[in-house]
Every structure is written in C-alpha cells, then in structure tokens.
N, C-alpha and C positions, 0 to 999 in steps of 0.2 A: 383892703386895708389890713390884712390879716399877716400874710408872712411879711410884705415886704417893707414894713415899718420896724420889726425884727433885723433886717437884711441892713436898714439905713443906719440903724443903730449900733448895729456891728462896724458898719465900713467907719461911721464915726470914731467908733473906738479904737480902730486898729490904724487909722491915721494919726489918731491924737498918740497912741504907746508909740508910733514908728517914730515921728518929731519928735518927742519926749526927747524917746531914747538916743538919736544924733544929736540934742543939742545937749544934754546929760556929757555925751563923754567930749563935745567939743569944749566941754566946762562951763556951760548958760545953764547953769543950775536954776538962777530965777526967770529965766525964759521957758525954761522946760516945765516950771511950774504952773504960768501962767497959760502957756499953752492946753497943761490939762486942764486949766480951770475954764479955757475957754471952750473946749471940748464936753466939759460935763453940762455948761451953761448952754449949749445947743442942743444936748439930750435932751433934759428938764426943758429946752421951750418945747421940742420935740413931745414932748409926754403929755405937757399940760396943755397943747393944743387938741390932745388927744382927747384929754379927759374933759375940756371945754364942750368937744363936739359931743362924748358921753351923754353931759347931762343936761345938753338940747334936745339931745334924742328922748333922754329921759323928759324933760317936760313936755316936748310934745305928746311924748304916749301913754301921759299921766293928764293930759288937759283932754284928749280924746274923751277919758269917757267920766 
C-alpha cells in the first residue's frame, strides 16, 4: 500500500491537468472546472479511505492490550 497509492494519485492528477487543459482551450471553461473538481473529489475519497483503514489498525492495536 505504500508507493502505489502515490502512483494512483499521480495518474489521477495528470488525467484530471491533461482534460482540464483540452477543454480550457476548446473554451468549457466551466467544464474544465468541474472536471478538476471531480478529480480532487476522487483524491480525498482516495485519502480518507486511507486514513479510515489507519484508524482501525489503530483501534485494533490499542484494544490488544
């Protein structure tokens, strides 16, 4: 879980800048925006699924002892 959660988050973003940026000059200025907004909105599920699973690790290895 270590780099290639790094890797996904990348490839996210460099999809979301490449659409941006083709519908930016075909002039979808509010399309372009929503697209990053739907791009960041898939980071953050991305993250807080992350940090979800953090802190069941954490309770379990705090109910251990």
């Amino acid at each position: 879980m270590g780099v290639e959660i790094i890797f996904k988050i990348a490839a996210v973003g460099l999809i979301t800048a490449i659409v941006s940026q083709v519908l930016q000059h075909a002039g979808k200025n509010e399309i372009a925006t929503l697209t990053t907004l739907a791009g960041l909105i898939v980071v953050l599920y991305m993250v807080m699924d992350m940090v979800g699973s953090l802190f069941e690790s954490m309770k379990m290895i705090f109910t251990m002892y």
